[in-house]
Each structure stands twice: as structure tokens, then as C-alpha cells.
C-alpha positions, -999 to 999 in steps of 0.1 A, spaced: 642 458 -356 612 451 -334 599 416 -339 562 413 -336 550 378 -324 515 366 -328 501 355 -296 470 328 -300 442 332 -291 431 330 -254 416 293 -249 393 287 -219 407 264 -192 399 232 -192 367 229 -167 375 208 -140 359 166 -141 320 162 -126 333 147 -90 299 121 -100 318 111 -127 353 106 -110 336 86 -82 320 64 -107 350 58 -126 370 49 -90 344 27 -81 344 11 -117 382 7 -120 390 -3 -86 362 -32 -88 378 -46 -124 408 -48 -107 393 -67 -75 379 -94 -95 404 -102 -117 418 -137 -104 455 -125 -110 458 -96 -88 475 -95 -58 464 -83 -25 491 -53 -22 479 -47 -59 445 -44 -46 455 -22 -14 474 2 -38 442 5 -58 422 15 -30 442 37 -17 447 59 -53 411 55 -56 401 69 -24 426 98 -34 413 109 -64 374 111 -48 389 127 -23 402 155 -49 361 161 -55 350 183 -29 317 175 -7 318 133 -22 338 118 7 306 103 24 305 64 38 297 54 7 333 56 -7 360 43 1 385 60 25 423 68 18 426 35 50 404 14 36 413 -21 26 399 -47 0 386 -76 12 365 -91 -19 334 -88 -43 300 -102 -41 272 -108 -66 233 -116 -66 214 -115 -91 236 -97 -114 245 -69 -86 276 -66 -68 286 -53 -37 326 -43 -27 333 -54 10 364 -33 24 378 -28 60 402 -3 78 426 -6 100 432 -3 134 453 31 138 433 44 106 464 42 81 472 21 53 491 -8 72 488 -24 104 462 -47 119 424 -48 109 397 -32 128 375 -56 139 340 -54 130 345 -27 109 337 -39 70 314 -26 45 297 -32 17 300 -9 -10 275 -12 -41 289 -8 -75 258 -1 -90 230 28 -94 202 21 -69 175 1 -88 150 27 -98 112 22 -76 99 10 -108 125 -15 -115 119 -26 -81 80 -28 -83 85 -52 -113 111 -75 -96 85 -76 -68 55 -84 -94 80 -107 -112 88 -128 -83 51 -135 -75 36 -141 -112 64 -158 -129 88 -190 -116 123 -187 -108 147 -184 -139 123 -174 -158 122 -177 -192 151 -203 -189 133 -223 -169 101 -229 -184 89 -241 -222 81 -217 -249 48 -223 -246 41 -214 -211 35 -177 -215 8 -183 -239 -6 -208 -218 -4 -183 -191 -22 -156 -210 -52 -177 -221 -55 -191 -186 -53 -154 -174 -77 -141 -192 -99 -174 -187 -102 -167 -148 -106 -127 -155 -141 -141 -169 -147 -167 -143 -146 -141 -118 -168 -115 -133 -195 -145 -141 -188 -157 -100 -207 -129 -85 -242 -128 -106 -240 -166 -97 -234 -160 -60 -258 -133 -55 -284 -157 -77 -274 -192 -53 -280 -164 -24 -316 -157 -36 -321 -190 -42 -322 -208 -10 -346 -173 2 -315 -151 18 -336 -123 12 -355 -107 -20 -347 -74 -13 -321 -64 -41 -301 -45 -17 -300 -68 11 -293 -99 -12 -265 -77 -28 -246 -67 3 -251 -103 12 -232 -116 -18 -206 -85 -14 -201 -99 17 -195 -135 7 -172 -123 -22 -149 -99 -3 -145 -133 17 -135 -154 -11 -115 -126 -25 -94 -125 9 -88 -157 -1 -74 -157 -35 -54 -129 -25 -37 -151 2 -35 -175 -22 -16 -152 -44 8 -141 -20 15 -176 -6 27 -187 -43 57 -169 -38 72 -201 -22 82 -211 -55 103 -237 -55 98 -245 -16 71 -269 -35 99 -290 -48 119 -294 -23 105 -292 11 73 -307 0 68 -331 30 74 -300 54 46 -278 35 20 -306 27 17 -313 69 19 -274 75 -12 -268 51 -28 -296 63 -23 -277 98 -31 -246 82 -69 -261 68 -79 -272 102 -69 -238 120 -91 -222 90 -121 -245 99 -120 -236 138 -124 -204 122 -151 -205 105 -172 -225 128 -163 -195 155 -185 -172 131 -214 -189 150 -203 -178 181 -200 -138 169 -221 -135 138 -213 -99 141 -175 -108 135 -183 -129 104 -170 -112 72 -137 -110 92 -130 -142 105 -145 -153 74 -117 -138 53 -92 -145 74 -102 -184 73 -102 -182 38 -71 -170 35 -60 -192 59 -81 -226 37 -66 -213 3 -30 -209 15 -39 -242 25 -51 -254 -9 -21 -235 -29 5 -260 -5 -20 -295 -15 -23 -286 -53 18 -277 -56 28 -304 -38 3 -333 -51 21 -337 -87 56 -343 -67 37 -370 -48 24 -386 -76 51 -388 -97 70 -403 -66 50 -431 -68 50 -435 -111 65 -458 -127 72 -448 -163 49 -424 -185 17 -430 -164 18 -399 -141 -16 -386 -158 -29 -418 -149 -19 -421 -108 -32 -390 -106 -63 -393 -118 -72 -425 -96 -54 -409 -68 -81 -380 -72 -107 -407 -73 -95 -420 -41 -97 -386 -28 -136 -383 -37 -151 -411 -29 -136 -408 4 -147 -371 6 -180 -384 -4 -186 -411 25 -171 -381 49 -199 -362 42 -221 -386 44 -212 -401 76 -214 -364 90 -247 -359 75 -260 -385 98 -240 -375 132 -254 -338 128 -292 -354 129 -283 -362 166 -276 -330 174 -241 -336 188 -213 -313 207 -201 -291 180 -167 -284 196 -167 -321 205 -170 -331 172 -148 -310 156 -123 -320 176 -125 -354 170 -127 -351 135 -100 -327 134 -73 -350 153 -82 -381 128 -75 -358 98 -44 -347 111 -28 -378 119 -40 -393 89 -20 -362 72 9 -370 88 10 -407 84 3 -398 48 33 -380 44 55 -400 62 45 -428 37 61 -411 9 91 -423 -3 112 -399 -23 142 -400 -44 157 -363 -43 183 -354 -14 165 -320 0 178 -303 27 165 -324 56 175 -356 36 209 -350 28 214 -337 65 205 -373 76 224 -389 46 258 -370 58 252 -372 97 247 -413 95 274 -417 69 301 -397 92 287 -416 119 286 -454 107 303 -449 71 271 -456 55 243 -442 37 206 -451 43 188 -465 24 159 -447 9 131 -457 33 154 -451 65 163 -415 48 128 -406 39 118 -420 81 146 -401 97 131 -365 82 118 -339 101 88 -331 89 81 -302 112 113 -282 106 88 -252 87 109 -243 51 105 -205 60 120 -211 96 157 -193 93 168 -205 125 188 -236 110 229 -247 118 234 -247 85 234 -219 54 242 -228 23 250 -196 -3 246 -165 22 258 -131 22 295 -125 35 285 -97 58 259 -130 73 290 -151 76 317 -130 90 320 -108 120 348 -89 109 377 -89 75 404 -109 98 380 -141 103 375 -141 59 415 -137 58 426 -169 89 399 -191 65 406 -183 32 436 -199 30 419 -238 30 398 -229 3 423 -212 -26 414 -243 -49 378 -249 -39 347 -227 -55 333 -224 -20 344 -214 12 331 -228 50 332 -210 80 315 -209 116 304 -177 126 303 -175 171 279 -145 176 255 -168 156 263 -203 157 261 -212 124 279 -223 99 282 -214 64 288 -222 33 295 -194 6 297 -201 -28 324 -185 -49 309 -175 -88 322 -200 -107 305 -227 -89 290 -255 -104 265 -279 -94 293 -307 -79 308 -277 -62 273 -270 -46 273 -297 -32 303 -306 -17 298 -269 -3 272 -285 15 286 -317 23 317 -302 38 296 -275 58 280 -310 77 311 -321 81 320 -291 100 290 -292 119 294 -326 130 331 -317 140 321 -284 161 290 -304 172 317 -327 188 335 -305 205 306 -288 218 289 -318 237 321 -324 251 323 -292 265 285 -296 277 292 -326 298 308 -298 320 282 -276 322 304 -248 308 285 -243 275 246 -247 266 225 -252 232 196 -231 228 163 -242 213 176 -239 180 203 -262 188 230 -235 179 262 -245 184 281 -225 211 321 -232 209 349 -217 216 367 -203 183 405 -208 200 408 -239 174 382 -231 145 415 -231 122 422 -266 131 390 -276 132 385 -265 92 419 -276 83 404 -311 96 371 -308 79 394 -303 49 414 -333 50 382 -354 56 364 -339 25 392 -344 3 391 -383 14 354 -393 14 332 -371 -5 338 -390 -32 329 -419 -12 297 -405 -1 286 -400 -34 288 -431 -48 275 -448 -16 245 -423 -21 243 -432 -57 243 -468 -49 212 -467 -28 191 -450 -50 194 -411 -39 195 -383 -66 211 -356 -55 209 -323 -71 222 -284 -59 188 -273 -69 169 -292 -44 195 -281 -15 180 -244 -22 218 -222 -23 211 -188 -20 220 -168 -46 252 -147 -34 282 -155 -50 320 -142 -41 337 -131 -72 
């Protein structure tokens, strides 16, 4: 008896995963499992490893953008809510041994923004303030709109009025003369607005390093009043030196109006900020008034224009810079807190607020990268290569930074971990000085030999042979006295905030 079985039905092979989607999902997993605070390092290395295999199953996908079967985990990074895997290989290209040196990577865990994402990050950052909407009232975007719309018509009305002032004092009646004429003069002031616009992006540079940008646009006024008085000397040039002097006058103007409320309220004491600035305007006038008067009558004479200029140019400028060194602020900025730390390691005090405010360098430009000192970078800016993260991560495992000294770039720097808080911040900061001064030691020892030089910037050039040391010292002194320096600090009168120390915004995670 012939048994018949029933075969099923033929069922189609399961199709193979989308390699995209198995690369996404390595990336995704193996990035959970960096960041979680309770996995191990050979946890981490096993991840990688699998992870690299299974892309590698994909054919065509193993490209520098994933992470190879050698690769090795070093940690995470985040700005701005996107994060970035940093990994390394090794030396004979397995999965053990020593690092490679100068061989890590960072790896982005995220989609590439798309160009209109990135045109409205770029749009953002120049129309809107930083942390916005956190960090203004509800009622500023209203206020905003109306004020918007306000100078949309104050524009429009600006260039019958212009051409009409031009006819006025007999420019010309032709209609098309006097209209080129007052095209002219409005692509000029235009220039200028739109260098006013794109100076704004300063943000909160106002705050901060307001000394340092009052004296440059001070600077910045006088260099656009040369040029305009050069128009006399090749009218044929004028509509662009004109612009350019605008621009130039109202990058000018953008830095006095930011940094005048700051000022003011330096100098109020209680709820009458509306009124010290209102007689501080006066001032301001009837000065400007007798300035203009007095100049009314020199130009009668028929003086030396350059002469004159020059003159009146070095009197405003020292008067600018005796103005802001009069100013007596509270806050611990950068340059503040740099002379607050280097005179208490010094004499084991803090100044007091008139010494502090004194002591600050007013020409050290906000925009000028070139400083010992960075607070919040990137770790590919801090480190040359994995092994240098690894010998100094050690001295940090209970702090939510970490400090290091980087040779090819003699600086130091002060990453900030993601769960950082303001405190943390700052004794970031305070330790990264205290690092400084230590390597700055050892460095003008070394230069009494003649063996090692500072360049302009004042890097620091030392020998790295004891950097361990050095940072296990910088830790011992932190853990004893920045306590200490705060309350001395707090007990002359000095505010000190993270916000006005200007972190960047990377974070390890």
C-alpha cells in the first residue's frame, strides 16, 4: 500500500536584509551599547567587532564610513543633539595589540542633515538668539513680528525720502539723474544693514566679551570714517568705499548698541536701569552736539583734512579705551576669570573687583582662536591619537569633565562630559588654568636654556615625557582649593557663571 504524502506548497525564500538597513542597525546597536555607563571596554571591543562583521556580510557597504572588523571603541560625542562614534585600529590591523597612532575617526550616527535643514539652522542662528525659545519670554516673537514688519515699511518709505532730501539741496532735477543718485546712496546704506546683519551673529559674544567688542567697534568706526573721507580723493570709487565704510560704521554700531545695556546696568543700582540709560544717552548728545559744533568752526579755517582727522581720531580712541577700562563689572568672563585663577595660584588670593576688571586684556579680539585655553571642544581638537584619551582618562573617572594638553598645538583643553552641570563647567575651567600654570612652569624653566621657545600666541611648547604627572598634580591641587577659590571669589564680589565662560557645545557621552 502506497502512501501518498501531501507536499506544501513551495514558499519563496526569504529575500535576503537591505545591507542600508543592516548598517543602520550596527551603527544603532553598537552606539546604545557605547553609551551606556555600565559597559565595559572588552564589552565594547566585542561589539565592534560583530558589528563590523555583519556589514561586512552586505556586499559593496564596507567603505570608511563603517567600522572595520580591527576597529576599536574609544567613545561618543554630542552637539547639538548629533553624535559622532570616535574608534581606532590597531597597530598590526587585528583585534588586539597596541593602537595606531593618529589613526581615529569619527563616525556619525546620524543621516546627513538635509540642505534645507541646514539652510534654516544657518537662517536660525542669525535671526533668533541662542536657546531659543528657552531662552527668551513668550512674548518676544510677537514683538519680533511687529518690529519686523515695522522696519519692512520704514524701508520702503526711506527711499522716496532720500531721493526727495537729494532734490532738495539741488543734486539734480533730472528724474533719472536724481534717481540713480539716490540708488546709489541706498545700495550704500543697504551694504550697511547687511553687515549689520551678518555681524549680529555674535550672539552672546555681547555678554561676555563686551569690553573686548565695545574698543574693537570703536576701532572699527574710525577705520569706516578714513573711508569715507578717501571718497574725496577718488570720487569715481565712491559707491564702493562708500559701502564698504558702511558696513564697516554699522558693524560698528551693532557692537555700541549690544553692548551699551551691559554697561548700564553695570553701573545700576536697583530698578533704575531705564533711567541711567536715558541720562547716559543725554550725556552722549550734548557732547555730540558741542563736537559738531566745535568742528563747524575749525572747518571755516580751512584746515589739513588728514591733519585733522587724525587728531580727532587719536582723542576718540583713547577716550574709548579709557571709557572701557572704567567699567567695573561683576561677571567672571573669560579674560576675568583667567586673572582671578593665575593671581589666586600665585599669591592665594583673589582680586578684588577693580584689580580684576584692570588686569583685563582688552585687545584679546573674542573671535581670535589662537588662545592656551579651550573650554568644551571637539575630541578629535583635543587628541592626537586614541592612546593619549586612554593614559588621561583614568584622573577623571569621577569628574564630568576631562583636561588634557595637546603638543602639536599647545593648548589645553577642557572637554565636557554630557552630564555636566554648571559647577562642573566650571571647575572644568578652573582646573584647565591650573594645568596651564603648571605646564607654563615647566616651560619657562626649560626656556631659561634656550632649548624651547613661545610663539606669538604664547603657546606652550613642553615636553609630554611627564604630562601624566603633571595632571595627576593638577588633580590633587583641584581637589584641595577649588572650593577655596570659590568662596574667596564669592567673597569679593565676583559672579561667576558657565554661561559667561562661553563652553562649546560638544559633550562626551
Amino acid at each position: 500500500m502506497t502512501i501518498k504524502m501531501k507536499r506544501p506548497p513551495p514558499q519563496a525564500l526569504p529575500s535576503p536584509p537591505d545591507p542600508r538597513f543592516l548598517a543602520r542597525e550596527t551603527l544603532r546597536i553598537s552606539a546604545d551599547i557605547a553609551s551606556s555607563s555600565s559597559s565595559t571596554t572588552s564589552l565594547q571591543d566585542s561589539t565592534v567587532v560583530a558589528a563590523s562583521a555583519s556589514v561586512s556580510a552586505a556586499p559593496g557597504l564596507l567603505n570608511q564610513d563603517l567600522l572595520e572588523s580591527s576597529a576599536r571603541f574609544i567613545c561618543c560625542e554630542e552637539i547639538d543633539g548629533r553624535r559622532w562614534k570616535y574608534v581606532t585600529d590597531y597597530d598590526d590591523g587585528g583585534s588586539s595589540g597596541s593602537l595606531r597612532k593618529g589613526s581615529f575617526r569619527a563616525v556619525c550616527l546620524q543621516t546627513p542633515q538635509s540642505p534645507v535643514d541646514e539652510f534654516v539652522s544657518f537662517v536660525r542662528s542669525y535671526v533668533v538668539p541662542e536657546g531659543f525659545p528657552d531662552s527668551v519670554a513668550p512674548s518676544y516673537v510677537p514683538y519680533m513680528s511687529w518690529r519686523a514688519l515695522k522696519h519692512f515699511f520704514g524701508g520702503a518709505m526711506g527711499v522716496f525720502t532720500t531721493q526727495t532730501l537729494l532734490n532738495s539741496v539741488g543734486v539734480s532735477r533730472n528724474q533719472s539723474t536724481s534717481g540713480a543718485v539716490a540708488i546709489n546712496w541706498i545700495l550704500k546704506d543697504g551694504a550697511g544693514r547687511v553687515g549689520k546683519m551678518l555681524f549680529s551673529r555674535q550672539g552672546k559674544k555681547f555678554d561676555y566679551d563686551l569690553k573686548q567688542l565695545r574698543i574693537s567697534g570703536d576701532i572699527l568706526l574710525e577705520l569706516g570714517a578714513g573711508l569715507e573721507l578717501a571718497t574725496a580723493s577718488v570720487p569715481h570709487l565712491f559707491l564702493p568705499l562708500a559701502c564698504v565704510a558702511n558696513v564697516v560704521k554699522n558693524v560698528a554700531a551693532v557692537t555700541s548698541t549690544s553692548t551699551r545695556t551691559p554697561i548700564y546696568k553695570a553701573f545700576a543700582r536697583g530698578e533704575n536701569i531705564g533711567d541711567v540709560t536715558a541720562k547716559g544717552e543725554c550725556v552722549g548728545n550734548v557732547a555730540d552736539l558741542l563736537g559738531t559744533g566745535l568742528s563747524i568752526m575749525i572747518s571755516k579755517r580751512n584746515p589739513s583734512l588728514v591733519r585733522t582727522f587724525a587728531l580727532l581720531s587719536c582723542g576718540y580712541l583713547f577716550s574709548s579705551y579709557q571709557e572701557v577700562r572704567s567699567v567695573v563689572l561683576h561677571t567672571l568672563n573669560r579674560a576675568r576669570f583667567s586673572v582671578a585663577v593665575e593671581s589666586f595660584l600665585k599669591t592665594g588670593r583673589v582680586p578684588s573687583l577693580q584689580e580684576g576688571n584692570v588686569k583685563e586684556e582688552l585687545f584679546n579680539l573674542p573671535w581670535l582662536k589662537e588662545r592656551p585655553m579651550v573650554l568644551g571642544p571637539r575630541f578629535k581638537e583635543a587628541f592626537q591619537d586614541a592612546g593619549a584619551y586612554y593614559s588621561v582618562a583614568p584622573f577623571f573617572e569621577k569628574e564630568r569633565y576631562l583636561v588634557t594638553y595637546n603638543p602639536s598645538k599647545g593648548k589645553v583643553y577642557a572637554l565636557l562630559k554630557d552630564k555636566a552641570k554648571p559647577d562642573d563647567i566650571l571647575k572644568a575651567a578652573f582646573h584647565a588654568h591650573v594645568l596651564l600654570h603648571f605646564l607654563s612652569l615647566a616651560s619657562s624653566g626649560r626656556l631659561s636654556s634656550g632649548k624651547h621657545q613661545r610663539n606669538r600666541y604664547s603657546k606652550l611648547v613642553v615636553p609630554t615625557a611627564n604630562l601624566e604627572a603633571q595632571i595627576a598634580d593638577s588633580c590633587e591641587l583641584v581637589a584641595a582649593s577649588y572650593g577655596l577659590f570659590k568662596s574667596k571669589a564669592a567673597d569679593q564680589g565676583w559672579m561667576m557663571s558657565e554661561s559667561l565662560l562661553n563652553p562649546g557645545h560638544a559633550r562626551l557621552c
